[in-house]
N, C-alpha and C positions, 0 to 999 in steps of 0.2 A: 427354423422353429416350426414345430408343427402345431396345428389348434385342432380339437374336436369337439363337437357337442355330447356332452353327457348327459344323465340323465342321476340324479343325487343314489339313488338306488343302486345305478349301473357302478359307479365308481365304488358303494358300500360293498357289494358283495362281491364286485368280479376280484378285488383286492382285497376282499377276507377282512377288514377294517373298518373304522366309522369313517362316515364320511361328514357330508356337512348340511347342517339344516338350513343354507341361507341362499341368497338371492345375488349371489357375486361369484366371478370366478377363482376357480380351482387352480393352482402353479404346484406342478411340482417339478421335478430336476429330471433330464431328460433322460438319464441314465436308469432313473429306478422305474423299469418298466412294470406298469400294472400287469399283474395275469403270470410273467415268466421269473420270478424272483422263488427261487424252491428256499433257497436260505437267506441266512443274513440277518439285516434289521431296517427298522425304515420308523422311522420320527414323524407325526404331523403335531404341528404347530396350532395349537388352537387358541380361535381369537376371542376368549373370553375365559375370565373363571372357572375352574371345575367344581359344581357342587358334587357333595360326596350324594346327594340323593339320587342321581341320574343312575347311580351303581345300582340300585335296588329296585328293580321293577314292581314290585310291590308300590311305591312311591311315584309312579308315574305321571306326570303332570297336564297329560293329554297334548304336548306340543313334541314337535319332531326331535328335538336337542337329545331328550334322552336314547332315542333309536339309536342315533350314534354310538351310544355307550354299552346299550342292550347287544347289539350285534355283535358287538367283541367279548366279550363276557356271558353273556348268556346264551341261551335257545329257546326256542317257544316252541307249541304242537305242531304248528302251520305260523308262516312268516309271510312277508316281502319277499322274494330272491328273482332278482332280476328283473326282468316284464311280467312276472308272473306277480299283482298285486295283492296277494293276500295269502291264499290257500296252496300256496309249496308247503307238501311235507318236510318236518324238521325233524324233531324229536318224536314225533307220531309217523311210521312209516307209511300209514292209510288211514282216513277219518272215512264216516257215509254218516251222511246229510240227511237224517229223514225229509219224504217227502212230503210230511204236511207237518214240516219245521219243529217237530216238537219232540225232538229229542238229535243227538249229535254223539257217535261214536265214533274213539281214537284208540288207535290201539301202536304203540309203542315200537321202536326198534330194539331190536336185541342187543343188548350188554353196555347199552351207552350209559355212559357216568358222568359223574360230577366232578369238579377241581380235584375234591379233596380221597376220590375214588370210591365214592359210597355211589351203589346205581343211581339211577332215575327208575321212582317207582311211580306206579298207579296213585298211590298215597301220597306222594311229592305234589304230581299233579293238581291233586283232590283238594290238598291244604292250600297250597299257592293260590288257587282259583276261590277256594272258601275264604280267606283271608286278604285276599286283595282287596284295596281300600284306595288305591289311586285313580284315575279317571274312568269316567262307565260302574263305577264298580255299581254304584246305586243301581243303576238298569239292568246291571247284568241279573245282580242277587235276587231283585226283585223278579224278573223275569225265571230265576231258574228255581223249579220246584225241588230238584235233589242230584248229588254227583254218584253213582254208583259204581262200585269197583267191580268190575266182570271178572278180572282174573289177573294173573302176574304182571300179564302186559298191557292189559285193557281196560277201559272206562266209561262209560255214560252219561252224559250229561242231558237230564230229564228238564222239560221247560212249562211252566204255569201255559202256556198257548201257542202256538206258532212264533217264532222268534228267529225270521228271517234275518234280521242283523250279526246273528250271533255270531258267524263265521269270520266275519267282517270285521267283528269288533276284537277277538281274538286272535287273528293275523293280521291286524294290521300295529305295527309298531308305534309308528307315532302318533295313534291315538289311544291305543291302552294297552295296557301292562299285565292284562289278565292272564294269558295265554303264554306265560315266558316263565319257565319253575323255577321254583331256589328249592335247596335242601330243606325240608318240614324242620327237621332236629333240630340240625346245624342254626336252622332260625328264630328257632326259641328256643333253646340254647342261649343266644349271643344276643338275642334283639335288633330291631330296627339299628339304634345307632352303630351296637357292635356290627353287625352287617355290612353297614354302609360305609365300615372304615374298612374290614378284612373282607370282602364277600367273596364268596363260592359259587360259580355259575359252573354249568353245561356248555358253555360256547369254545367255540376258537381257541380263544385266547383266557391263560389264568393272569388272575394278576399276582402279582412278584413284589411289587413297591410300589407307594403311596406317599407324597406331599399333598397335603390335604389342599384340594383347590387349586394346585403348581404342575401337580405332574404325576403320570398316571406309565409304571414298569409294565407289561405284560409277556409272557412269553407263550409260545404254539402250546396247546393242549395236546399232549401226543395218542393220548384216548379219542380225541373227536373221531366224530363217523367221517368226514369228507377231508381232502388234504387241505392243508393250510400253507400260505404259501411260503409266506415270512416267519421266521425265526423269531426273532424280539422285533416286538411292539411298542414306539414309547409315544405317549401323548402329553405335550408338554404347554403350561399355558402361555402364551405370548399376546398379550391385547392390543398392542404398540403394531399398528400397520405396517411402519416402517423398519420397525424390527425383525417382523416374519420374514418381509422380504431379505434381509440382509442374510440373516438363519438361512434361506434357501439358496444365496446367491455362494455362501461361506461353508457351504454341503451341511450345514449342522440342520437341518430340517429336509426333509423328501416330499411333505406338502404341504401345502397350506390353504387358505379358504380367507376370504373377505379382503380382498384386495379392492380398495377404494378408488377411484378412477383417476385423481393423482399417481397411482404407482403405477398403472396398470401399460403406459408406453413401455416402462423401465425394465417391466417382466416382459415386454413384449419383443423388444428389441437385444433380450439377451438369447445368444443361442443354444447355452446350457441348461433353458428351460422350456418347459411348456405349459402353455395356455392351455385351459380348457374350460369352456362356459357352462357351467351345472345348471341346468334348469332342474328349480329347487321348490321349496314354500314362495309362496305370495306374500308383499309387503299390502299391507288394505288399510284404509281412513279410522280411524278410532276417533270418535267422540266423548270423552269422558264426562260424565254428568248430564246425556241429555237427555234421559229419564225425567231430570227435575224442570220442573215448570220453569223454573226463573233462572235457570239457565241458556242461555243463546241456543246451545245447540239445540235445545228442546223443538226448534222449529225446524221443519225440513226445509224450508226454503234456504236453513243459514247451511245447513249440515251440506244442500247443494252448491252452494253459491262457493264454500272452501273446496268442494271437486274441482266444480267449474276455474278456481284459480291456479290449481294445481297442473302444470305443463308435464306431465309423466317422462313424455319421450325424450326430452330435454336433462331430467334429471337421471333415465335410462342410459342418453349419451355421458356425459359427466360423469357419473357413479360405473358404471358398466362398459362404457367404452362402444355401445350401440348392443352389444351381445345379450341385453334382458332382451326377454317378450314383456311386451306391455299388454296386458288382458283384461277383461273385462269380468272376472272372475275369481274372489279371492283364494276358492279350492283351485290347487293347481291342477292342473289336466292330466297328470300322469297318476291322480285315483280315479278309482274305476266311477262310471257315470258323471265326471266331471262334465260342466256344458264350457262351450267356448262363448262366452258372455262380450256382448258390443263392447266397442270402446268408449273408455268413457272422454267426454268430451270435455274440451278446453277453451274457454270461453268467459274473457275478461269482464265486457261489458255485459252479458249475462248473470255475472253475477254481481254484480253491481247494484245491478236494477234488482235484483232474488233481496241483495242486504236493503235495500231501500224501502223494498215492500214490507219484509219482515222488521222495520223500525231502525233499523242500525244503518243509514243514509252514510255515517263517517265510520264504522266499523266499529268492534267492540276488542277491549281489552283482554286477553287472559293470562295474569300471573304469574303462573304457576308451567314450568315445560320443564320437563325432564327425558328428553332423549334417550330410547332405551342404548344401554352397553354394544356396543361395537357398532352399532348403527349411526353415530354423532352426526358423520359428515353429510347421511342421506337428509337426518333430521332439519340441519340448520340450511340445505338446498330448499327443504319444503317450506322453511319462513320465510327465507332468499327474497320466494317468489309471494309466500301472504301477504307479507308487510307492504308490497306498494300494492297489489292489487287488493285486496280487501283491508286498506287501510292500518289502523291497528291491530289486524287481528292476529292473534297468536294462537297455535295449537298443538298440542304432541297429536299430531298425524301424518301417516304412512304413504309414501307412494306405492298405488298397485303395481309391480311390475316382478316379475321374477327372471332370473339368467341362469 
């Protein structure tokens, strides 16, 4: 069996597919090699519900999940691809960056199209970026003074002042959706929901067939500007851990994502598969409600004292099989100027004495947990360990670690 470490990116694009936003390893079958597969087809198994919003970049929710889905279906001006974090040309053959940030010209590749073989215009661009309403959108609009159309292939984007970020925010996928075009028409025409059930992108992949939230057809775009490597693309949902696994052990899956550290001998010790550990997004502490006064977490001393009981590395080995990094940083380090932040530390009677000082000597109750989706097992490790070291206390919070 072989294992490598990837990189959530490296597996997105070297394989023309979404890949995965999470903090666990990757299994696929040893046979469908990333990178050499000219034809065919190849299934990932995804461990959660498909919202039909993630289809529509215009909808973007500023979390990684939808990148996934934009990558196969859509294209933006400037993307992700590869180690290159932001600024790959895509559907923009060449941008220049004014140098006192206040203005940004793209200018187009020749003859590339849409699903439905209507080009990609200057005007596609102009509306998708005027009308986008999903994450940034507010900073973006506010910041940009006007879009101008230069000519057949080119554009201008004029800015109220220096607006260093801009680049940044338009290539980068999983934090906004600005910079990824749909058809102008075709989208008012059909609307938001019609959209999101039938949509038309520029990418890789069209989609072909749709189970809302089940399962998502897609086949090669034969207009794309770059090859593509796979034939049919299907992405099908499977929330059931142990069913993914079976999916790939029974060829009916080629990969999968979120393998829980219960499975992860059983993927290990087969020789028809392979490991490989994503370092992905960060999981990090949520406090919810501690804005309000008369809530616990309102004090830092409680919001430290629940780090302090939290054993990271331990729940790393268990969940990940030792393959996370445990960091001290909720950005993960493969965006650009991420810092490598201490560890953070673990330390019983620390916080003991932190709950004692802040009033709560026998710990305090909370309610109220709901574990997000496909996360469960990480979730009920992290009370595993609240419950005897800080007493009562319960909380929907995350361990920092990613794989």
């Amino acid at each position: 069996m072989a294992t490598e470490m990837l990189t959530r990116r490296r597996v997105l694009e070297t394989a023309a597919v979404a890949a995965s936003g999470l903090t666990v390893p990757l299994v696929r079958r040893a046979g469908a090699a990333v990178g050499s597969v000219p034809a065919g087809s190849m299934t990932l198994a995804w461990h959660t519900n498909i919202a039909p919003r993630w289809l529509d970049p215009q909808q973007h929710d500023g979390g990684a999940t939808p990148d996934n889905f934009l990558n196969a279906l859509h294209d933006a001006l400037i993307k992700n691809f590869r180690d290159e974090l932001y600024d790959h040309p895509a559907l923009a053959e060449r941008y220049e960056f004014a140098e006192d940030a206040k203005s940004a010209t793209f200018r187009l590749r020749p003859g590339i199209k849409f699903h439905n073989g209507a080009p990609v215009t200057p005007e596609d661009v102009k509306w998708s970026y005027e009308h986008y309403r999903g994450a940034w959108a507010k900073v973006l609009h506010d910041k940009t003074q006007g879009v101008e159309i230069v000519d057949d292939r080119a554009l201008r984007f004029a800015f109220t002042g220096p607006f260093l970020d801009f680049p940044r925010l338009m290539g980068t996928a999983n934090v906004s959706g600005a910079g990824w075009v749909v058809p102008a028409k075709y989208y008012q025409e059909v609307g938001p929901d019609g959209f999101a059930q039938n949509p038309i992108g520029a990418g890789p992949y069209r989609l072909v067939g749709q189970q809302a939230g089940a399962r998502l057809d897609f086949e090669a775009f034969d207009d794309y500007y770059r090859p593509v490597l796979v034939k049919r693309f299907t992405i099908v949902s499977v929330p059931d851990n142990a069913t993914r696994v079976a999916m790939l052990e029974r060829g009916e899956a080629d990969i999968i994502y979120g393998i829980p550290g219960e499975l992860i001998e059983r993927v290990r010790n087969n020789p028809k598969l392979m490991l490989a550990p994503v370092l992905s997004g960060n999981f990090w502490l949520e406090f919810p409600g501690f804005q309000d006064p008369g809530n616990p977490f309102h004090d830092k001393r409680v919001r430290e004292a629940v780090s302090l009981a939290i054993d990271r590395e331990t729940i790393n080995q268990a969940e990940c099989a030792g393959m996370g990094k445990v960091d001290g940083n909720w950005i993960n380090d493969d965006a650009q100027y991420a810092i490598e932040g201490p560890k953070w530390e673990h330390n019983i009677g620390k916080a003991k004495k932190l709950l004692a000082e802040a009033g709560y000597p026998n710990g305090f109750k909370v309610d109220w947990l709901t574990p997000a989706p496909a996360y469960y097992s990480r979730g009920e490790r992290v009370l595993s360990q609240l419950r005897p070291s800080v007493s009562a206390a319960s909380s929907r919070s995350w361990s920092e670690e990613s794989s």
